[in-house]
N, CA, C, O and CB atoms as a CASP TS submission, in Angstrom:
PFRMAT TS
TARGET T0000
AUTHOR 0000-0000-0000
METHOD Language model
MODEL 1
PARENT N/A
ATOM      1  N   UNK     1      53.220 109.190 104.439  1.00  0.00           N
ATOM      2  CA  UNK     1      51.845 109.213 103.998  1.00  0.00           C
ATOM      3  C   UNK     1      51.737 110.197 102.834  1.00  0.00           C
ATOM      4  O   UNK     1      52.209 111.325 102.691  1.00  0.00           O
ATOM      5  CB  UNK     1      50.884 109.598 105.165  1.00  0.00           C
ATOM      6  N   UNK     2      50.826 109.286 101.890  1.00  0.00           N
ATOM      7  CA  UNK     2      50.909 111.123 100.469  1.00  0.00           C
ATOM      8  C   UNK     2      49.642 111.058 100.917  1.00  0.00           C
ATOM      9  O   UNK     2      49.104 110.074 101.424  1.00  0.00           O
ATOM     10  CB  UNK     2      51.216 111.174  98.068  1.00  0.00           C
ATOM     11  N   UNK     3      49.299 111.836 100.775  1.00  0.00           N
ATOM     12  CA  UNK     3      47.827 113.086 100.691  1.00  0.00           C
ATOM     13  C   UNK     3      47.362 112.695  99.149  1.00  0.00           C
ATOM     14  O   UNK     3      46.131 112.688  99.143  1.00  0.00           O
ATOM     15  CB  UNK     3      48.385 115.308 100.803  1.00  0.00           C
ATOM     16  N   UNK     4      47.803 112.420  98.050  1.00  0.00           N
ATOM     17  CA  UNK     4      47.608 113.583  96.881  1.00  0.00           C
ATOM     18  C   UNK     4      47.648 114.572  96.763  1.00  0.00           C
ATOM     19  O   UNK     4      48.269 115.220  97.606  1.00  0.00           O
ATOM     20  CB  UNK     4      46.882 113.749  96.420  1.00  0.00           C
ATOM     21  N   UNK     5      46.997 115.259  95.630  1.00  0.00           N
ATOM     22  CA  UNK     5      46.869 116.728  95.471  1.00  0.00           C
ATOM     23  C   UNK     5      45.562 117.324  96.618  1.00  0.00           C
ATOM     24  O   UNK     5      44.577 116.723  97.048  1.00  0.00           O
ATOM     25  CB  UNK     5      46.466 117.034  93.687  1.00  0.00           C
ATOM     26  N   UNK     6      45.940 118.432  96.815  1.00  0.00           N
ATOM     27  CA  UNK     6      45.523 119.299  98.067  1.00  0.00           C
ATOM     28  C   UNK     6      44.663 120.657  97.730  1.00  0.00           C
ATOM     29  O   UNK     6      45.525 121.435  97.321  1.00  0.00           O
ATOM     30  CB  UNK     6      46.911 119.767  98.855  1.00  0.00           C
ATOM     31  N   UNK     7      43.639 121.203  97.703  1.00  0.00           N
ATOM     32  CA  UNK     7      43.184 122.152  97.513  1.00  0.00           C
ATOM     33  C   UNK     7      42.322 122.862  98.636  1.00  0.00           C
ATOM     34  O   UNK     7      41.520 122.248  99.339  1.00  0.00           O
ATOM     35  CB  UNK     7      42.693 121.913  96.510  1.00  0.00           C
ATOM     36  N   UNK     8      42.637 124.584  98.755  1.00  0.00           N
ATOM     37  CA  UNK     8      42.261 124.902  99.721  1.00  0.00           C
ATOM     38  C   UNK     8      41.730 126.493  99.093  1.00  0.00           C
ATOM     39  O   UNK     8      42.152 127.033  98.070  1.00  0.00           O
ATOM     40  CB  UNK     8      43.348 124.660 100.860  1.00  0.00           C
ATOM     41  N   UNK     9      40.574 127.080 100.150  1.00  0.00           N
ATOM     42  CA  UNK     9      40.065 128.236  99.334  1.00  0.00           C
ATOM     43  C   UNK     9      40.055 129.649 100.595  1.00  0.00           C
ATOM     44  O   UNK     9      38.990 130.021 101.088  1.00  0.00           O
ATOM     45  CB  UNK     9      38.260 127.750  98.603  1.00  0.00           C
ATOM     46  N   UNK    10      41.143 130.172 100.895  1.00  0.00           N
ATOM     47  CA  UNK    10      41.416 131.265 101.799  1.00  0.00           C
ATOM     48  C   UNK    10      40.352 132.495 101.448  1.00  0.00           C
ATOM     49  O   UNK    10      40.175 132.499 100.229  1.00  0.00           O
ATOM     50  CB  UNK    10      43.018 131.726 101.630  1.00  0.00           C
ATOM     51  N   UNK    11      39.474 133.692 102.201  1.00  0.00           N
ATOM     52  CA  UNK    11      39.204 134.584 102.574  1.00  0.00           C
ATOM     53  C   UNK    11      40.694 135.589 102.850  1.00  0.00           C
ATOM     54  O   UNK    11      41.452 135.289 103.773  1.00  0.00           O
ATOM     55  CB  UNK    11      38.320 134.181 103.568  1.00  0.00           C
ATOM     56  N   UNK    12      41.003 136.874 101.868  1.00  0.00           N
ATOM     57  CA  UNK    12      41.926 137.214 102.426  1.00  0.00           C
ATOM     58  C   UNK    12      41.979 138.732 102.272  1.00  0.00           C
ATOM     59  O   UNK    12      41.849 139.261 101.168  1.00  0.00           O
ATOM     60  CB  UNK    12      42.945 136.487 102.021  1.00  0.00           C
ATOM     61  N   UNK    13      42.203 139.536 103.579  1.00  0.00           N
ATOM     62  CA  UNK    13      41.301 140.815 103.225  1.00  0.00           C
ATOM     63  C   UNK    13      42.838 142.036 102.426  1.00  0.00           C
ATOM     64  O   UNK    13      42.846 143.266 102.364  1.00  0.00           O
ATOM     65  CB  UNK    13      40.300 141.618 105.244  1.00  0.00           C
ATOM     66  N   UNK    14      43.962 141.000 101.933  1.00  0.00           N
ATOM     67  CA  UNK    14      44.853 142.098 101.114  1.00  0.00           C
ATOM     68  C   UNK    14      45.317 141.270 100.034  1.00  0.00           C
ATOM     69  O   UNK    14      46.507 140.974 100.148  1.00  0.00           O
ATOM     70  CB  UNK    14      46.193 142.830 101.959  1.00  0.00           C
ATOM     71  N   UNK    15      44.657 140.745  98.880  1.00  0.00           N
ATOM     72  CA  UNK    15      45.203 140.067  97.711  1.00  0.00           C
ATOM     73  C   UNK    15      46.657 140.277  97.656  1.00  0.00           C
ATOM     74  O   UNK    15      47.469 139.379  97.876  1.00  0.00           O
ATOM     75  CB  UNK    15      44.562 140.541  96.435  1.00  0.00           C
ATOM     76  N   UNK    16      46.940 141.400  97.377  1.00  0.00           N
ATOM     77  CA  UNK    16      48.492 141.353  96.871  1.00  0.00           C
ATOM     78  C   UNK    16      49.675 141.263  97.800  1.00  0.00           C
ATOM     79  O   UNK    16      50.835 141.052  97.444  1.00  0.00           O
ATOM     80  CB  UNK    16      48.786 142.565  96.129  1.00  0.00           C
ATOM     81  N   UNK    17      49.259 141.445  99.003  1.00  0.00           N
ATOM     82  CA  UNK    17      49.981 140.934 100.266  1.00  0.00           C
ATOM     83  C   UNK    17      49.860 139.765 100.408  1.00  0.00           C
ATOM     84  O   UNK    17      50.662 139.492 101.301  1.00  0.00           O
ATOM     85  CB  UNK    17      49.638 141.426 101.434  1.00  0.00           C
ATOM     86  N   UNK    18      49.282 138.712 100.050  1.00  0.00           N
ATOM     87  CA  UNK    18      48.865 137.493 100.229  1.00  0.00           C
ATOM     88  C   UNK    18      49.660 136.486  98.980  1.00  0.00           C
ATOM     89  O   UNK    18      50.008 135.308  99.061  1.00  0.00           O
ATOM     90  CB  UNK    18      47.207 137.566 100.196  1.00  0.00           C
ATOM     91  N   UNK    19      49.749 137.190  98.145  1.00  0.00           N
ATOM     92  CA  UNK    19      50.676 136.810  97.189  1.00  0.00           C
ATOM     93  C   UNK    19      51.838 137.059  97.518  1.00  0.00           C
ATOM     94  O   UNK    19      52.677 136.164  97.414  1.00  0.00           O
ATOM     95  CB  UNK    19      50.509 137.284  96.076  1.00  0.00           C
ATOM     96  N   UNK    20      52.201 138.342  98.005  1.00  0.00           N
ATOM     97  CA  UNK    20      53.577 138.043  98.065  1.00  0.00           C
ATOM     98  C   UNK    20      53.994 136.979  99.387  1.00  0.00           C
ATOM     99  O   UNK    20      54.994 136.274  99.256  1.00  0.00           O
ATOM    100  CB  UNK    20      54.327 139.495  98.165  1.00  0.00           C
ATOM    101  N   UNK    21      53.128 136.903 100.729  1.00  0.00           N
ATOM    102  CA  UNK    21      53.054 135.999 101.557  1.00  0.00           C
ATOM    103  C   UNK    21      53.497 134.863 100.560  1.00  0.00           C
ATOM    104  O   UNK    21      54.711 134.691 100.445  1.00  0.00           O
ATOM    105  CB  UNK    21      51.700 135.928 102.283  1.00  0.00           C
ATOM    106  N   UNK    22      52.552 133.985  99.751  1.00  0.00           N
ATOM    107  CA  UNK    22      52.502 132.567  99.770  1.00  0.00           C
ATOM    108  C   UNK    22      54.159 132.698  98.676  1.00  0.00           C
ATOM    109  O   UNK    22      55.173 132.001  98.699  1.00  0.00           O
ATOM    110  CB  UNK    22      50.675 131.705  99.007  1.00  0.00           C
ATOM    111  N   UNK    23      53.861 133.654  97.999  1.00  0.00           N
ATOM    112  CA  UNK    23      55.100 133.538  97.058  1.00  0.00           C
ATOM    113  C   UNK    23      56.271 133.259  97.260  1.00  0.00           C
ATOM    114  O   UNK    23      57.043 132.803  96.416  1.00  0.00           O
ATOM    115  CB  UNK    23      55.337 134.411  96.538  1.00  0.00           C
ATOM    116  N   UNK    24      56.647 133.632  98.995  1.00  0.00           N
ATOM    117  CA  UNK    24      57.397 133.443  99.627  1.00  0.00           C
ATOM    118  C   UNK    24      57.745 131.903  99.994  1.00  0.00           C
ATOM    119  O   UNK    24      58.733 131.221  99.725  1.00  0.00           O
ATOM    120  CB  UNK    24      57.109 134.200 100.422  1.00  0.00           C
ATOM    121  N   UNK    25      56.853 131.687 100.531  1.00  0.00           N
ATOM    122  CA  UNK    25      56.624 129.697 100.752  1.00  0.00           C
ATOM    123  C   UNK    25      56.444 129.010  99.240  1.00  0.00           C
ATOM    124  O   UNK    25      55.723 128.039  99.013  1.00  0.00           O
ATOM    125  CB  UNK    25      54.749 129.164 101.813  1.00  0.00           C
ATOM    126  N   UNK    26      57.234 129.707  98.277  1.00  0.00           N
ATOM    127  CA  UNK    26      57.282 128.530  97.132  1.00  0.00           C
ATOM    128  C   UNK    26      55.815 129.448  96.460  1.00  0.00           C
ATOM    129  O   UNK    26      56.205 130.292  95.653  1.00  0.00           O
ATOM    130  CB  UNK    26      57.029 126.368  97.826  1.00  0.00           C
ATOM    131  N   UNK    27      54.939 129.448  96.556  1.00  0.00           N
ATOM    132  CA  UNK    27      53.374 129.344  95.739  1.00  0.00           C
ATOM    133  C   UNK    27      53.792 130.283  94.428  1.00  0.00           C
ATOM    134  O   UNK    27      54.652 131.160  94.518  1.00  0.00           O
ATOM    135  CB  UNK    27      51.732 130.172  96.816  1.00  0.00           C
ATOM    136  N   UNK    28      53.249 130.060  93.500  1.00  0.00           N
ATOM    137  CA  UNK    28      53.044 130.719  92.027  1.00  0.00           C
ATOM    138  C   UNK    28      51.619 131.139  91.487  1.00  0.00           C
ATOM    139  O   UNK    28      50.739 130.290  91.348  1.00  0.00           O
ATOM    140  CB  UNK    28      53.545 129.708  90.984  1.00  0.00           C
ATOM    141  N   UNK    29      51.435 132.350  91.214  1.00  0.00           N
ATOM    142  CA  UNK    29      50.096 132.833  90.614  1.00  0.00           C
ATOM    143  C   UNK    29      50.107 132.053  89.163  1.00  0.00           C
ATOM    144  O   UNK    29      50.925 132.248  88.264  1.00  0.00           O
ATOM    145  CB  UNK    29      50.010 134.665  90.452  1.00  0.00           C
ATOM    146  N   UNK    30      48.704 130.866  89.141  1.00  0.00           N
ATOM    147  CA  UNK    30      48.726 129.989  87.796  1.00  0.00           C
ATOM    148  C   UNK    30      47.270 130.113  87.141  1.00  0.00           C
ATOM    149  O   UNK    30      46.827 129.581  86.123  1.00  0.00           O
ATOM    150  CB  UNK    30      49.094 128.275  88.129  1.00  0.00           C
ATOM    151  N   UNK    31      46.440 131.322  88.405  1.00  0.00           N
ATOM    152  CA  UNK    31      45.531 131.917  87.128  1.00  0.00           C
ATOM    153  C   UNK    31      44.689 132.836  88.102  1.00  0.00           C
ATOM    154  O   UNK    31      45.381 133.068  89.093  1.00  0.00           O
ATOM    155  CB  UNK    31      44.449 130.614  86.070  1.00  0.00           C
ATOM    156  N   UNK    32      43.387 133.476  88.191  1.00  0.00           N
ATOM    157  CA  UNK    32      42.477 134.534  88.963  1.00  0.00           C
ATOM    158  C   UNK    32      42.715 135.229  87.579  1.00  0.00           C
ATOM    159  O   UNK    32      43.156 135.023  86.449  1.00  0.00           O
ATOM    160  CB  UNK    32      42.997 135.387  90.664  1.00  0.00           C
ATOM    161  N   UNK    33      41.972 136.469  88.620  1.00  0.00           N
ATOM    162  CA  UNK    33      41.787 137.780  87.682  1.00  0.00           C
ATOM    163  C   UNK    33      41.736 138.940  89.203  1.00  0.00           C
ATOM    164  O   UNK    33      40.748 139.360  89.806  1.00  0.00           O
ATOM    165  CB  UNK    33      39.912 137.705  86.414  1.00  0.00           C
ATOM    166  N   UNK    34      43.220 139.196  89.459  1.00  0.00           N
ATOM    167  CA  UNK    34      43.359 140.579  90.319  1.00  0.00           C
ATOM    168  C   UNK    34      42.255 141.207  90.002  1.00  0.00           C
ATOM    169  O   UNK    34      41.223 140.834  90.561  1.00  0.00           O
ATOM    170  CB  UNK    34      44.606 141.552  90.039  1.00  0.00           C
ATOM    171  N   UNK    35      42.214 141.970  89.331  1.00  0.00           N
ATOM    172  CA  UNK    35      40.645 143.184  89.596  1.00  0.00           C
ATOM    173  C   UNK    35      39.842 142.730  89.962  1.00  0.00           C
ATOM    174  O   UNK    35      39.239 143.412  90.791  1.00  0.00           O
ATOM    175  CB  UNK    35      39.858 143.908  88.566  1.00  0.00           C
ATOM    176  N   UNK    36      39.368 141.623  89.722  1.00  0.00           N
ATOM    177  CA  UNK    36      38.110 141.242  90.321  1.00  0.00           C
ATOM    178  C   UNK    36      38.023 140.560  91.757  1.00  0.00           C
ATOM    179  O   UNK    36      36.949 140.347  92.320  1.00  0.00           O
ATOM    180  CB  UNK    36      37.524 140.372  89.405  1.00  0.00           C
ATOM    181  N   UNK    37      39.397 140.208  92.343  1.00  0.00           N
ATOM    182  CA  UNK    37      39.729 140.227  93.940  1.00  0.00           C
ATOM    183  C   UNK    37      39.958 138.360  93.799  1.00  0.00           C
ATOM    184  O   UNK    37      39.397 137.781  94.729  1.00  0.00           O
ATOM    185  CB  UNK    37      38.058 141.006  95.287  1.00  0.00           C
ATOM    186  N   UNK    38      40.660 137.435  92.823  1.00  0.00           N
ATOM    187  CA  UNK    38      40.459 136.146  93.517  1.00  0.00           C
ATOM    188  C   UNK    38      41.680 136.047  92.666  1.00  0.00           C
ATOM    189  O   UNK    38      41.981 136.862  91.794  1.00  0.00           O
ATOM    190  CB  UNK    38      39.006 135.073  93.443  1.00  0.00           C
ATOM    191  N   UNK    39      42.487 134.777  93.053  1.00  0.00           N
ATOM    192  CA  UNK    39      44.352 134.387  92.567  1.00  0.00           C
ATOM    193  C   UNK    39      44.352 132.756  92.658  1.00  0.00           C
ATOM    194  O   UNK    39      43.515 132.210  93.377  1.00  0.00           O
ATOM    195  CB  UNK    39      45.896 135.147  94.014  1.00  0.00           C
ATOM    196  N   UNK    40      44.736 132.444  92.359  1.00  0.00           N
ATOM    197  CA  UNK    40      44.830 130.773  91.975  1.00  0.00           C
ATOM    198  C   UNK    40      46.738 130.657  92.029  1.00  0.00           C
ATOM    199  O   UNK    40      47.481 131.379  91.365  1.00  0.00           O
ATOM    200  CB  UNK    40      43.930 130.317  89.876  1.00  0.00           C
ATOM    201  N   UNK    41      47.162 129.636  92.929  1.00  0.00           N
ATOM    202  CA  UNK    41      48.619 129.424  93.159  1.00  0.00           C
ATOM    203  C   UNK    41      48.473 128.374  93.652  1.00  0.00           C
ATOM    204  O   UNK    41      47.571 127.938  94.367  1.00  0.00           O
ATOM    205  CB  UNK    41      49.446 130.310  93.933  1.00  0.00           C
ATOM    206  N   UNK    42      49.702 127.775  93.136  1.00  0.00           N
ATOM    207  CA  UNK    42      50.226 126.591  93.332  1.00  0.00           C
ATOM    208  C   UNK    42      51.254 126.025  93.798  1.00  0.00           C
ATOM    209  O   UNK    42      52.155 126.796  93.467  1.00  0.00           O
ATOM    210  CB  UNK    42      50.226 126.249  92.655  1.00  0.00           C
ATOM    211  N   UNK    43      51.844 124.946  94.506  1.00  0.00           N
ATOM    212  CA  UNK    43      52.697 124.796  95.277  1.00  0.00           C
ATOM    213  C   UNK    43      52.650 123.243  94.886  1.00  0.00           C
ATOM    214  O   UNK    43      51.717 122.486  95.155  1.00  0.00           O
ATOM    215  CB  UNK    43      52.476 125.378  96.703  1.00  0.00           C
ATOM    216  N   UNK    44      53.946 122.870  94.131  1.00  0.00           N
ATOM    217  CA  UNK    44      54.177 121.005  93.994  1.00  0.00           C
ATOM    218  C   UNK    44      52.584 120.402  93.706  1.00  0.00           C
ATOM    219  O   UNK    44      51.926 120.447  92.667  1.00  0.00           O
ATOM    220  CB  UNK    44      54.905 120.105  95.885  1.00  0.00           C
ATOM    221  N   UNK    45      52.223 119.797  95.107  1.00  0.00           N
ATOM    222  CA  UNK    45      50.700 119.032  94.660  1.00  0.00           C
ATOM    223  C   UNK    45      49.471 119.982  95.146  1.00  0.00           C
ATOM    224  O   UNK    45      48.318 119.626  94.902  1.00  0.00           O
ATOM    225  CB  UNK    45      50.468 117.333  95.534  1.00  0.00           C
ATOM    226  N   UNK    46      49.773 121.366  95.936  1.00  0.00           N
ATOM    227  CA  UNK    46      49.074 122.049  96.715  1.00  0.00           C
ATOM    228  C   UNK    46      48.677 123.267  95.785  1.00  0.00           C
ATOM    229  O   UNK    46      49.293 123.965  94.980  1.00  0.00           O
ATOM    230  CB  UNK    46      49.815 122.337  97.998  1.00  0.00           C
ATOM    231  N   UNK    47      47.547 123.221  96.189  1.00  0.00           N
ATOM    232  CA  UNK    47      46.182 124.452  95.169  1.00  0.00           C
ATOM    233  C   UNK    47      45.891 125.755  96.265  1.00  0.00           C
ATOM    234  O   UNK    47      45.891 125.589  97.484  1.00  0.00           O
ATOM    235  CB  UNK    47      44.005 123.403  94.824  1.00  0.00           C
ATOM    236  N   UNK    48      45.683 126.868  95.702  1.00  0.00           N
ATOM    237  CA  UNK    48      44.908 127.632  96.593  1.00  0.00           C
ATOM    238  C   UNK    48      44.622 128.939  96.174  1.00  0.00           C
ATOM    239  O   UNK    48      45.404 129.801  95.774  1.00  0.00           O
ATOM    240  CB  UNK    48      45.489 127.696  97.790  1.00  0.00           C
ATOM    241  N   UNK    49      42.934 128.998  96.367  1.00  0.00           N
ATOM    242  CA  UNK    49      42.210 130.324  95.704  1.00  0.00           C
ATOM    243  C   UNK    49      42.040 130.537  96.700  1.00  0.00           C
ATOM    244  O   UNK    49      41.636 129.927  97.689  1.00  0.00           O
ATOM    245  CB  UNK    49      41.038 130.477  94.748  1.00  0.00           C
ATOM    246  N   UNK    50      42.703 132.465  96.223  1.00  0.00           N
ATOM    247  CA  UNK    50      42.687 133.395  97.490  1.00  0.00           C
ATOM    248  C   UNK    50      41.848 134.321  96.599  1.00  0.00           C
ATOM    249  O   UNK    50      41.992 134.825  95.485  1.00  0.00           O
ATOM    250  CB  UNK    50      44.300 134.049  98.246  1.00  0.00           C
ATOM    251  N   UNK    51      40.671 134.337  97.805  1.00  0.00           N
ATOM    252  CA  UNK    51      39.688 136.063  97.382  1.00  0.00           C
ATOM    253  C   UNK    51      39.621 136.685  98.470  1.00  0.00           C
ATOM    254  O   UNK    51      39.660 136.322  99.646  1.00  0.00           O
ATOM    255  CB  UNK    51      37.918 136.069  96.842  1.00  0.00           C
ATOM    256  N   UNK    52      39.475 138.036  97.773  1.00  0.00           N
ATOM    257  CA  UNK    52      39.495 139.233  98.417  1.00  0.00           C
ATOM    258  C   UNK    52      37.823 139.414  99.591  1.00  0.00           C
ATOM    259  O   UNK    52      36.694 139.837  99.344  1.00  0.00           O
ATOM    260  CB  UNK    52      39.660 140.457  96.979  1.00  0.00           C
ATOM    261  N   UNK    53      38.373 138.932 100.658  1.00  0.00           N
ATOM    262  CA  UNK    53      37.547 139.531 101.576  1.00  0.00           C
ATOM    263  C   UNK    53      36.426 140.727 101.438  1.00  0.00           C
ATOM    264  O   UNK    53      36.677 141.932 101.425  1.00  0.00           O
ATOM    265  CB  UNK    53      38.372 139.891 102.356  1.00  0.00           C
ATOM    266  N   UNK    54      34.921 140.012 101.321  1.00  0.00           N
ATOM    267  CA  UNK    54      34.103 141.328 101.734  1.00  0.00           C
ATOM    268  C   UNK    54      33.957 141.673 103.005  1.00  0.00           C
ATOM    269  O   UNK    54      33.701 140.729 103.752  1.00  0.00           O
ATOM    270  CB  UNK    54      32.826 141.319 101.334  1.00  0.00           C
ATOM    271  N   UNK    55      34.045 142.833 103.543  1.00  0.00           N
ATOM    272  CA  UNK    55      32.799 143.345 104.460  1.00  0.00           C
ATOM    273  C   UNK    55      31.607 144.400 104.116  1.00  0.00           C
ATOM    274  O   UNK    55      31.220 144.847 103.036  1.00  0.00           O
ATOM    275  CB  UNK    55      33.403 143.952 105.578  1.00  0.00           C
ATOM    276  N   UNK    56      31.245 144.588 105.241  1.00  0.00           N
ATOM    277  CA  UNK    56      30.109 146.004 104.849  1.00  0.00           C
ATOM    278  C   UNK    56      30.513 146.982 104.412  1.00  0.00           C
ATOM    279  O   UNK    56      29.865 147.599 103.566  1.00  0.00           O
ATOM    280  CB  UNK    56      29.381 146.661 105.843  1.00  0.00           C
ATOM    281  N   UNK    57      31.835 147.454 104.914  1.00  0.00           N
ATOM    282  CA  UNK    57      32.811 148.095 104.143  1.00  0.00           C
ATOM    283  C   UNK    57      33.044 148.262 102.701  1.00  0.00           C
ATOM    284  O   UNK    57      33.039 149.281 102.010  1.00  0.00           O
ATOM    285  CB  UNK    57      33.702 147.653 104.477  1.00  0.00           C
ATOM    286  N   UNK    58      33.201 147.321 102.475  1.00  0.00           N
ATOM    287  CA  UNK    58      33.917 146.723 100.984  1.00  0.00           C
ATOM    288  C   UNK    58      32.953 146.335 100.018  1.00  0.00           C
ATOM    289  O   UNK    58      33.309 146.203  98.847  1.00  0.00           O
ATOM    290  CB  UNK    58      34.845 145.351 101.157  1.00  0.00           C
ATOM    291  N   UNK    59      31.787 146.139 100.357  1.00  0.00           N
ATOM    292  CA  UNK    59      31.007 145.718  99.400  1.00  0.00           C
ATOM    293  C   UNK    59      29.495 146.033  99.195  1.00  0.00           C
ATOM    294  O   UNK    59      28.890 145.557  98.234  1.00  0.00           O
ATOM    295  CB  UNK    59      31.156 144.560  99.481  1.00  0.00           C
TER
END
């Protein structure tokens, strides 16, 4: 079965841990803007924007 292309949008409360996570499974940073907490990676047909988790904490 193909799917097509796949896009998905994660909550993730450590950006750069999360990169190196997916980086691991293949994924590539192919655009975001770190400072501002969101990463765009890609995998073959698979998409996925990761932002940086608010809480009351954090924001």
């Amino acid at each position: 079965m193909d799917l097509g292309n796949f896009s998905v949008s994660l909550a993730v409360s450590d950006l750069k841990a999360s990169e190196t996570f997916y980086g691991h499974l293949g994924f590539t940073a192919i655009g975001g803007d770190r400072d501002q907490g969101w990463l765009i990676m890609k995998n073959d047909t698979t998409a996925m924007a990761c932002f940086r988790a608010c809480s009351r904490r954090t924001c």
